[in-house]
Backbone as XML, in Angstrom:
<?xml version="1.0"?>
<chain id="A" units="angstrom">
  <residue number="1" name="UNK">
    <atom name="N" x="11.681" y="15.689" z="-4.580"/>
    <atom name="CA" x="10.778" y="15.031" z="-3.675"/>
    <atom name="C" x="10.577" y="13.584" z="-4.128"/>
  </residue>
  <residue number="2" name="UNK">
    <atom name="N" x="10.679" y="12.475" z="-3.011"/>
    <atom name="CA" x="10.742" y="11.468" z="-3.203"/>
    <atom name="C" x="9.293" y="10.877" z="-3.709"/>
  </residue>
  <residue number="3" name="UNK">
    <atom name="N" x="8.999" y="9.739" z="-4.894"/>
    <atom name="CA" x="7.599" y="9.502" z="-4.698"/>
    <atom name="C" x="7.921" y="7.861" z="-4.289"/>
  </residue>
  <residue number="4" name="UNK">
    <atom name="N" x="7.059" y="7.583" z="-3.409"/>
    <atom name="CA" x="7.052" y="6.300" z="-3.069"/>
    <atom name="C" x="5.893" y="5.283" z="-3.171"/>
  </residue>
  <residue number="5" name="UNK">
    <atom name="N" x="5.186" y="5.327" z="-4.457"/>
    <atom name="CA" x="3.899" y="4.624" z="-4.356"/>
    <atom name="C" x="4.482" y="3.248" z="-5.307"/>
  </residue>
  <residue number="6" name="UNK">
    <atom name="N" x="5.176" y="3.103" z="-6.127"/>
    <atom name="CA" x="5.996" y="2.072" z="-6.950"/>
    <atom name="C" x="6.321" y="1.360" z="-5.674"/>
  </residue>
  <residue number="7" name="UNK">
    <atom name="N" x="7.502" y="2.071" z="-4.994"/>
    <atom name="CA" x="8.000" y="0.874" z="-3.689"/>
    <atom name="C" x="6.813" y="0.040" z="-2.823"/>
  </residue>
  <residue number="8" name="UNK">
    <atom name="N" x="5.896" y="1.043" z="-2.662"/>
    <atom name="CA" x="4.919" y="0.369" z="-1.776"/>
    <atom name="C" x="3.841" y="-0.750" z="-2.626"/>
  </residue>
  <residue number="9" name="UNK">
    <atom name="N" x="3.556" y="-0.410" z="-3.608"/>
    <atom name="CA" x="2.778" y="-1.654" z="-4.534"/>
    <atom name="C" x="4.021" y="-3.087" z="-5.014"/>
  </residue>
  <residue number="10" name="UNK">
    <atom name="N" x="5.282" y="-2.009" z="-4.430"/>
    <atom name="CA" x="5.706" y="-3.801" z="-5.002"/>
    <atom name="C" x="6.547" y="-4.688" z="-3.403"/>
  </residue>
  <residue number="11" name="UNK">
    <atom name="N" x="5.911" y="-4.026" z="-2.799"/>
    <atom name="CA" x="6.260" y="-4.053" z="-0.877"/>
    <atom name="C" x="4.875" y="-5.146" z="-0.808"/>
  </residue>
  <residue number="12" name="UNK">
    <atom name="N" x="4.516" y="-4.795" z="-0.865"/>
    <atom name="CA" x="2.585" y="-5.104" z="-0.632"/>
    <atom name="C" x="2.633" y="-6.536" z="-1.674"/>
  </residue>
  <residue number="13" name="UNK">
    <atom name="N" x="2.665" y="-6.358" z="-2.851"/>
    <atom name="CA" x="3.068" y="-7.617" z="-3.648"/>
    <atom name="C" x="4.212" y="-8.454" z="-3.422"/>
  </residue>
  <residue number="14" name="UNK">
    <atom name="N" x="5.104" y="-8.211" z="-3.073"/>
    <atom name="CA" x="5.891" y="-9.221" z="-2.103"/>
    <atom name="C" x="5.256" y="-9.999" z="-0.983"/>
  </residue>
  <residue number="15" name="UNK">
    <atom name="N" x="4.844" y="-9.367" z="-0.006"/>
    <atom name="CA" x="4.169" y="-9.835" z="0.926"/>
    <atom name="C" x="2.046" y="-10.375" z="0.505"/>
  </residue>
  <residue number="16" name="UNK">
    <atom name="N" x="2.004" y="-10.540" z="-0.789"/>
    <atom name="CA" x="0.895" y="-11.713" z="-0.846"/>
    <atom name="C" x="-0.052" y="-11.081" z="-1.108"/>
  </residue>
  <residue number="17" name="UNK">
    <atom name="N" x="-0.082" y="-9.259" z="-1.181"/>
    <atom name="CA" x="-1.165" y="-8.203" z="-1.265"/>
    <atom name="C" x="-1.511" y="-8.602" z="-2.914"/>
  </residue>
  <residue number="18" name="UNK">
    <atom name="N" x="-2.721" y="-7.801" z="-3.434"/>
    <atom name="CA" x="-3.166" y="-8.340" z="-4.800"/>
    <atom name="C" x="-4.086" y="-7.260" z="-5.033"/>
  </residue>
  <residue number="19" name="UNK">
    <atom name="N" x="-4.298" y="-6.676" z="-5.770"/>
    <atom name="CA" x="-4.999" y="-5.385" z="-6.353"/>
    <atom name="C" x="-6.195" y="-5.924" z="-6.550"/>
  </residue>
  <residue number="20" name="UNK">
    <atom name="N" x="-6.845" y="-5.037" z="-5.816"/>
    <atom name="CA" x="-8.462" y="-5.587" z="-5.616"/>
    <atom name="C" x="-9.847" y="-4.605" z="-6.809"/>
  </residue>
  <residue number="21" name="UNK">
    <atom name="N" x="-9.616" y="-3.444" z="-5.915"/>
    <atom name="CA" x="-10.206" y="-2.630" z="-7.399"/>
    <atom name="C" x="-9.887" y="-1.248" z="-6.948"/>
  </residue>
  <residue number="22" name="UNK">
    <atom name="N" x="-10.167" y="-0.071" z="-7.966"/>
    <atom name="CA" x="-10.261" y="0.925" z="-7.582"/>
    <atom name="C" x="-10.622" y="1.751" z="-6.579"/>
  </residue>
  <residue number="23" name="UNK">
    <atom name="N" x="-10.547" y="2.288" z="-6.148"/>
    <atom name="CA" x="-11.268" y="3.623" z="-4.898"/>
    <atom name="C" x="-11.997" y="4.649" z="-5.130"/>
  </residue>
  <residue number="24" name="UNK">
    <atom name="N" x="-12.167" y="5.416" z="-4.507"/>
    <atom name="CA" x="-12.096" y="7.181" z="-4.541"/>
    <atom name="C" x="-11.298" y="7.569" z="-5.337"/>
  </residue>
  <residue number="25" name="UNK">
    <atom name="N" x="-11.839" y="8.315" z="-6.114"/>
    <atom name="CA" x="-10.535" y="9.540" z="-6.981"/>
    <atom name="C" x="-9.147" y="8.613" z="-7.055"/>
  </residue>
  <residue number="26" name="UNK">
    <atom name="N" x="-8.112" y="8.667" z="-7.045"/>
    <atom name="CA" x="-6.829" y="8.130" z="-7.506"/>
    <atom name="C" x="-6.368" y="6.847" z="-6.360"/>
  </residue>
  <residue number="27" name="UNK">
    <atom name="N" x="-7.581" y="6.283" z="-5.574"/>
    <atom name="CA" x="-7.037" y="5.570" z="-4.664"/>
    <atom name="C" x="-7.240" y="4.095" z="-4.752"/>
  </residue>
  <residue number="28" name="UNK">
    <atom name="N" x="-6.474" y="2.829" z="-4.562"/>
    <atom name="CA" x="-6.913" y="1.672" z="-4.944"/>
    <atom name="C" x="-7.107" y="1.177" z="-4.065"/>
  </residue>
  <residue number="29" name="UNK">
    <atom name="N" x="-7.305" y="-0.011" z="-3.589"/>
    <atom name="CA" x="-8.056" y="-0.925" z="-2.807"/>
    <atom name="C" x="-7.145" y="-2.253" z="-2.794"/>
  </residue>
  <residue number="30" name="UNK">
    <atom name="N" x="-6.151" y="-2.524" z="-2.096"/>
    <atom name="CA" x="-5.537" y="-3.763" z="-1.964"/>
    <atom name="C" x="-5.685" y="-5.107" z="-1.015"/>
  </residue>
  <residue number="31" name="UNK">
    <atom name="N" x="-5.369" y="-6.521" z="-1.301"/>
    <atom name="CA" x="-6.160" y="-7.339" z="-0.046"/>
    <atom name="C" x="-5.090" y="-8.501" z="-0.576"/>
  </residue>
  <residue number="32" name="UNK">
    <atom name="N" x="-5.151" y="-8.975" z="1.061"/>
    <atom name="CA" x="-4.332" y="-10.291" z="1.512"/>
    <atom name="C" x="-5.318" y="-11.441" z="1.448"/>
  </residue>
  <residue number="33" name="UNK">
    <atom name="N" x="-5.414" y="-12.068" z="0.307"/>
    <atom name="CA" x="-6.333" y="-13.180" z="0.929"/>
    <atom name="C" x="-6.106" y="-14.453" z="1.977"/>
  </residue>
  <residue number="34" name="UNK">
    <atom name="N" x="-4.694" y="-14.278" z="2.052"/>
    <atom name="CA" x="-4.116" y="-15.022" z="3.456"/>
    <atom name="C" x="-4.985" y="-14.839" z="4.571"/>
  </residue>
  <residue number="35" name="UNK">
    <atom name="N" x="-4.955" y="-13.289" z="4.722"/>
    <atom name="CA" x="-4.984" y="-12.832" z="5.855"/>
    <atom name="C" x="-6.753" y="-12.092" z="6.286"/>
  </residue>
  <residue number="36" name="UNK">
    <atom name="N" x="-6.983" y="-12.011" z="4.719"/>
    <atom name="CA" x="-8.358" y="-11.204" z="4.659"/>
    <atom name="C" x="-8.024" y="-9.657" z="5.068"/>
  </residue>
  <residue number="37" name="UNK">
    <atom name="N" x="-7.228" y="-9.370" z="5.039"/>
    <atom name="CA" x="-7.119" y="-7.643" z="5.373"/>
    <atom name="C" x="-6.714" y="-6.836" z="4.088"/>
  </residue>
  <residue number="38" name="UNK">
    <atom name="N" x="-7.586" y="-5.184" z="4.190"/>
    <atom name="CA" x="-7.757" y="-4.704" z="3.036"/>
    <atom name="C" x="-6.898" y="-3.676" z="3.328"/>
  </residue>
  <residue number="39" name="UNK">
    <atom name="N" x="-6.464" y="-3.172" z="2.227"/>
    <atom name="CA" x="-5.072" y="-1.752" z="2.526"/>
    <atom name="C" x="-5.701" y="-0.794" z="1.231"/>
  </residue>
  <residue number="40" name="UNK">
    <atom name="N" x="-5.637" y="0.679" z="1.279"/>
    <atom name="CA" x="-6.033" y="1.284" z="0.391"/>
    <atom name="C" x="-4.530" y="2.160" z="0.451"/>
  </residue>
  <residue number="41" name="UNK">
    <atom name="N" x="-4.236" y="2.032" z="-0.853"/>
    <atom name="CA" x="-3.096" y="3.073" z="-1.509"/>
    <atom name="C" x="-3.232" y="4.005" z="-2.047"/>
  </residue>
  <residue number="42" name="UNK">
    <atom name="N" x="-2.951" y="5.677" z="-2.067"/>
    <atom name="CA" x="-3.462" y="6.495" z="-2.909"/>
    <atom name="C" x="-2.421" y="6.019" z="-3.857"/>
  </residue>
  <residue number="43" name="UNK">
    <atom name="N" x="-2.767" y="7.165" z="-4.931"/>
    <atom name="CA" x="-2.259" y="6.695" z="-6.240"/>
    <atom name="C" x="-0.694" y="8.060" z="-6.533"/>
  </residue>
  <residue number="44" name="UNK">
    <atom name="N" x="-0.489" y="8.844" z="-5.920"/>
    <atom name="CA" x="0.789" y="9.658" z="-5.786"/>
    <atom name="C" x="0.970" y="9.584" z="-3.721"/>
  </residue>
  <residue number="45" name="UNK">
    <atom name="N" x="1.532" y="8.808" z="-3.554"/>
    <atom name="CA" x="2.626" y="8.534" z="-2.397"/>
    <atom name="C" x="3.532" y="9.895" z="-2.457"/>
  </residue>
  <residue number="46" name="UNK">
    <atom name="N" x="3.268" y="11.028" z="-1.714"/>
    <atom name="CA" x="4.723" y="11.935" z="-1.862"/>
    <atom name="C" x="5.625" y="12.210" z="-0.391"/>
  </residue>
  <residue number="47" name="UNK">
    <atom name="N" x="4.951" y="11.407" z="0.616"/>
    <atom name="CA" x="5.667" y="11.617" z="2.056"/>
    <atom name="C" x="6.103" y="9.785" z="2.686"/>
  </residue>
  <residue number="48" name="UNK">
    <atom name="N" x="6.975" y="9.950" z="3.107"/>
    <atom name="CA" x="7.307" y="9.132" z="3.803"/>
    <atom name="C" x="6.511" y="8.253" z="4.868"/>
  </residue>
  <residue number="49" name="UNK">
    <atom name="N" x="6.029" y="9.709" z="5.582"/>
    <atom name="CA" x="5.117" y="9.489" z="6.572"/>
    <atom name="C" x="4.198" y="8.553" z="6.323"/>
  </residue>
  <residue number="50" name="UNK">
    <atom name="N" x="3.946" y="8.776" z="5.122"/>
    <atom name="CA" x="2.395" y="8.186" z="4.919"/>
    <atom name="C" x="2.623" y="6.329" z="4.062"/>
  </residue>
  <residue number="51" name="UNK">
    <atom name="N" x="3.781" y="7.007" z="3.539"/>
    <atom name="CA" x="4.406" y="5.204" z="3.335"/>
    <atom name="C" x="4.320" y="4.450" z="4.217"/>
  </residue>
  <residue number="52" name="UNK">
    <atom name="N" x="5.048" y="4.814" z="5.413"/>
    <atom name="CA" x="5.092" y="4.609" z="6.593"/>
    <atom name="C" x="3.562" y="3.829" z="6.923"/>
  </residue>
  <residue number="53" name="UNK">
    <atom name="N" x="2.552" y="4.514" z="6.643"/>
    <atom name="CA" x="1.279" y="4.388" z="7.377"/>
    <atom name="C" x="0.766" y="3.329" z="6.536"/>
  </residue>
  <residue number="54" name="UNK">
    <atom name="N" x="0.796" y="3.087" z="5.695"/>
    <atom name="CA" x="0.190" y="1.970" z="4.700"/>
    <atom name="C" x="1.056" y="0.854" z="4.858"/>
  </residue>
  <residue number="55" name="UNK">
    <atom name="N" x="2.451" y="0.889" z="5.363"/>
    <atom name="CA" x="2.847" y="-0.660" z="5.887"/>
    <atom name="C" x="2.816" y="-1.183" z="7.355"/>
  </residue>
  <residue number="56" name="UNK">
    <atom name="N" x="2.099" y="-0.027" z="7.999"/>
    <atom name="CA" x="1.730" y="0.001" z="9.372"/>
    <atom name="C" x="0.340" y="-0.956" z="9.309"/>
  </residue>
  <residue number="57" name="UNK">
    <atom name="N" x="-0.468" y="-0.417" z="8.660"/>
    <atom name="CA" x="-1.373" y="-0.916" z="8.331"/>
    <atom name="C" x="-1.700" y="-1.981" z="7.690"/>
  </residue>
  <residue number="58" name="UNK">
    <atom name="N" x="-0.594" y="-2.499" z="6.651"/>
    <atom name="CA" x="-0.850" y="-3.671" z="6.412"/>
    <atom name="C" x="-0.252" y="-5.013" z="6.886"/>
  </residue>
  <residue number="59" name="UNK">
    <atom name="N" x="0.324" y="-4.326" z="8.494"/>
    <atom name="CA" x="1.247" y="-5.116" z="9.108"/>
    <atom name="C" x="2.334" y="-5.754" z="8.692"/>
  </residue>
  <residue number="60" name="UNK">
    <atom name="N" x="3.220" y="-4.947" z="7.440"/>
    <atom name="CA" x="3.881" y="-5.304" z="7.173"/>
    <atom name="C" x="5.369" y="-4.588" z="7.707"/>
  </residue>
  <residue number="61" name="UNK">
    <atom name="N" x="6.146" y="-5.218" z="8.219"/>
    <atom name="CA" x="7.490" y="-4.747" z="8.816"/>
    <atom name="C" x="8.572" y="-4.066" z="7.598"/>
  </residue>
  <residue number="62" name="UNK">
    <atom name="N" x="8.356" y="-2.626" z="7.289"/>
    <atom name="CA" x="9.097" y="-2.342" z="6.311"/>
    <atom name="C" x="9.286" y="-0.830" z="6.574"/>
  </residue>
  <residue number="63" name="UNK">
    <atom name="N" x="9.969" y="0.274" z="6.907"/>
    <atom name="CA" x="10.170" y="1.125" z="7.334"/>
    <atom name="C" x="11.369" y="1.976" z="5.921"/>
  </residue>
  <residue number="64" name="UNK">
    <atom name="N" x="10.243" y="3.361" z="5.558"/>
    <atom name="CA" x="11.442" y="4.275" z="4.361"/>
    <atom name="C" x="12.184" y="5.359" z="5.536"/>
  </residue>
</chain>
């Protein structure tokens, strides 16, 4: 099973994202200060789907 939370923190850091602080239980809190928009990442990524949903969300054009 694929984990994809590495690809997506360094997807997100490409595109200008910056680790803001912790969350809930294993989840962090990421932000564009370009853009002012906040993205929360859990901390084990194990579906696609949901990769999917966190670059949906951070409007970033990147598809696993």
């Amino acid at each position: 099973m694929a984990e994809y939370e590495k690809e997506v923190r360094k997807i997100l850091r490409q595109n200008g994202y910056l680790f803001l602080r912790h969350g809930k239980g294993d989840h962090d809190i990421w932000i564009n200060s370009d853009t002012n928009m906040h993205v929360t990442v859990d901390g084990k990524i194990k579906s696609r789907h949901t990769a999917n949903a966190i670059m949906k969300q951070s409007q970033i054009n990147y598809h696993f």
